[in-house]
Structure formats: C-alpha cells, structure tokens
C-alpha positions in Angstrom: -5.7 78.0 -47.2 -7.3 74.8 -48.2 -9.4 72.9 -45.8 -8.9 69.4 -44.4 -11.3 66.8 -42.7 -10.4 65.3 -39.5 -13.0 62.4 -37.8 -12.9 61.4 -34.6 -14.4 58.6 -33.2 -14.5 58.4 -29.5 -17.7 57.3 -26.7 -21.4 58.6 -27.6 -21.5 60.1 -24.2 -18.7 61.7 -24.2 -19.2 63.0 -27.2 -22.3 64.6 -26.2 -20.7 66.0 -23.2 -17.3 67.6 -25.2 -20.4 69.4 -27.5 -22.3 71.0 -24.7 -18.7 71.9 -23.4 -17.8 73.7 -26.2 -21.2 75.3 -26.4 -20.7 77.0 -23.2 -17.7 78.2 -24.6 -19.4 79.5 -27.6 -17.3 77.3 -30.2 -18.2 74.2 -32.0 -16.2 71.1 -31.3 -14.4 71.6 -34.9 -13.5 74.5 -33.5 -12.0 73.5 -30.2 -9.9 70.6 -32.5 -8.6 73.2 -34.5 -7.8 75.1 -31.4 -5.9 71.9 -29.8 -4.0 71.1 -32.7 -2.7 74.7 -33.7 -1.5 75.1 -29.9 0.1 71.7 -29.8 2.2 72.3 -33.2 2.8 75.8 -31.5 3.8 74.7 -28.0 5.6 71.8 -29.8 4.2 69.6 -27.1 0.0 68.4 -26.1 -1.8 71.2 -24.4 -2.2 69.8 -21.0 -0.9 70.7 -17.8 1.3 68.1 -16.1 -0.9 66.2 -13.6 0.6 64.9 -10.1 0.4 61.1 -9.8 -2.1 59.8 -8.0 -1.0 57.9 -4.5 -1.0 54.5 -6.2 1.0 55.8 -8.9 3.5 57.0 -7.1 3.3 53.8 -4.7 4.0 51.6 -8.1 6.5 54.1 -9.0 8.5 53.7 -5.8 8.0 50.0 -6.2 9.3 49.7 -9.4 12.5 51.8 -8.1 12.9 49.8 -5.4 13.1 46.5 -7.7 15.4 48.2 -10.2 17.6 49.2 -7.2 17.7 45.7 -5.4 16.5 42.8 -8.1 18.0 40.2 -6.0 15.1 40.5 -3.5 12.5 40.0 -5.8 10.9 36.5 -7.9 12.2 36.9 -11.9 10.3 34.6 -14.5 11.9 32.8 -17.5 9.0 34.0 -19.4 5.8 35.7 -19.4 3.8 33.0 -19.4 5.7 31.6 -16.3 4.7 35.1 -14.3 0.5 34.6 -15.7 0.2 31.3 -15.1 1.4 32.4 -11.2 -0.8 35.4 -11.2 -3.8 33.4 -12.4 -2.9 30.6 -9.8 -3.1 32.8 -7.1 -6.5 34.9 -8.5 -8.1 30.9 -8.1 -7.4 31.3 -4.3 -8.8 34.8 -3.6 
C-alpha cells in the first residue's frame, strides 16, 4: 500500500506533551494519527466519547430555548452591528 504524508501543525507544548503521551504508550505520534484516522473511517464518526456539557453550557442551552420558545420577551436587533455597538456600550460601564 503506498504511503502518504500528513503534517500537523498545532501548539509547541502541546506538541511535546501528545509525544511523551504516546511514548508511554509505546507508539510514535505517527502512529497514534494513523490509529485515529483508521478508527474514525471505521466508526464512521471521531473517536471520542460524548462529553456532558459543562453547567454553563447547559445554562446557555436552556437560555437559548427559552428565547426560541418565547422571542417576544426578549430585545431583537436590526443588525449586528446594532447588538455590538450595545454590547460594547455597556462593557464601557463595567
């Protein structure tokens, strides 16, 4: 089977940390690429457990949920800049 290169570019650190990661687990980070990427074609999917949402993620959830449910009760803006410009207003005051 011919070969293909893959580069990754990503933070020095964690760079350094993914290597002595995979070193522990006795495989070179090539390796452990070639590991993700034949279990995600596999799995058909990435191969990460689903993570629960934080309590401000779910908080911003609900929120948003709540203004999808009942829009009358909240501000709408014409246009972006209408919602920054109040944003950045009200940052000038904190």
């Amino acid at each position: 089977m011919a070969q293909a290169t893959f580069n990754v570019r990503m933070d020095e650190s964690l760079k350094r940390q993914f290597d002595a990661l995979c070193e522990d687990f006795g495989v070179s980070a090539a390796t452990a690429f070639t590991m993700f990427a034949r279990a995600a074609v596999r799995e058909q999917k990435l191969p990460f457990p689903e993570t629960i949402p934080n309590a401000e993620t779910v908080a911003a959830l609900e929120e948003g949920e709540e203004m999808l449910r009942n829009p009358a009760k909240y501000k709408r803006y014409a246009t972006f800049r209408e919602a920054l410009d109040e944003i950045l207003e009200a940052a000038l005051f904190l």
